[in-house]
N, C-alpha and C positions, 0 to 999 in steps of 0.2 A: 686883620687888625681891628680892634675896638676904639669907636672914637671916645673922645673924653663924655662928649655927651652923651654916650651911652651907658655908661657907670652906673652901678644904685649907687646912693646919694649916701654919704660919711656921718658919721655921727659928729655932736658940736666934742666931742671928746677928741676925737679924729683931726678934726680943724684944728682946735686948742693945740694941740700936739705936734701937728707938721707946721702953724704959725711959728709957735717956739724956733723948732728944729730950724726953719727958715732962716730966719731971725740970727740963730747961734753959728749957721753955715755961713751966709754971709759976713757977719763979726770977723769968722776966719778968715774971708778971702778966696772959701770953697767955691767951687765953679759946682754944677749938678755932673758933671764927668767924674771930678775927683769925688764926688761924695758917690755914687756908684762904685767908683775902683774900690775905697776904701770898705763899702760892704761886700764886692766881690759880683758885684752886679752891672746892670746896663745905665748910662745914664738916661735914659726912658723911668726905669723904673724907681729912679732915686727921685726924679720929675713928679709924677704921679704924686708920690708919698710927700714931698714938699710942697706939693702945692693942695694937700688933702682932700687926694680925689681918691686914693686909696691908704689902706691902715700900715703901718708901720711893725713890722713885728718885734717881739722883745729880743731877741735876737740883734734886729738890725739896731737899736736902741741903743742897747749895748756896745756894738762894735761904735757906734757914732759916739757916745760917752767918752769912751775908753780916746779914742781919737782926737777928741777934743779938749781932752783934761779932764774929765771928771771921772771918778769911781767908779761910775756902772748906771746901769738905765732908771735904777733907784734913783742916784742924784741927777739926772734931766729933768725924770718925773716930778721930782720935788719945784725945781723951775716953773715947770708948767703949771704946779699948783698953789704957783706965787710964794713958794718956802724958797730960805737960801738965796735970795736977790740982794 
């Protein structure tokens, strides 16, 4: 098992991106368990990527969008980059 301080270090895009996502999961009420189920994954790894210690793929983007009300990983992105607020 890899500790967290073991990581290469996220880009500020990376950060920017799982603060959001953070941000949007709590709004809902999401625990990091339900936000792994709902991409299909562990809640380890849903952890990581909420806390921007690892990247989030457009994939999981998506499924998290789509789960939360929005269209697609297009409009989170746009969030993230202070459009659509």
């Amino acid at each position: 098992m890899v500790r967290n301080t073991d990581l290469e270090e996220t880009s500020q895009a990376t950060k920017l991106i799982a603060e959001t996502v953070a941000a949007m999961i709590r709004k809902a009420g999401w625990s990091q368990t339900k936000t792994g189920a709902v991409l299909g994954k562990s809640q380890s790894y849903a952890s990581l990527r909420l806390k921007g210690l690892a990247s989030w793929t457009t994939d999981d983007l998506d499924k998290l969008a789509k789960a939360l009300g929005y269209g697609n990983a297009f409009a989170l992105l746009d969030i993230v980059r202070g459009m659509n607020r």
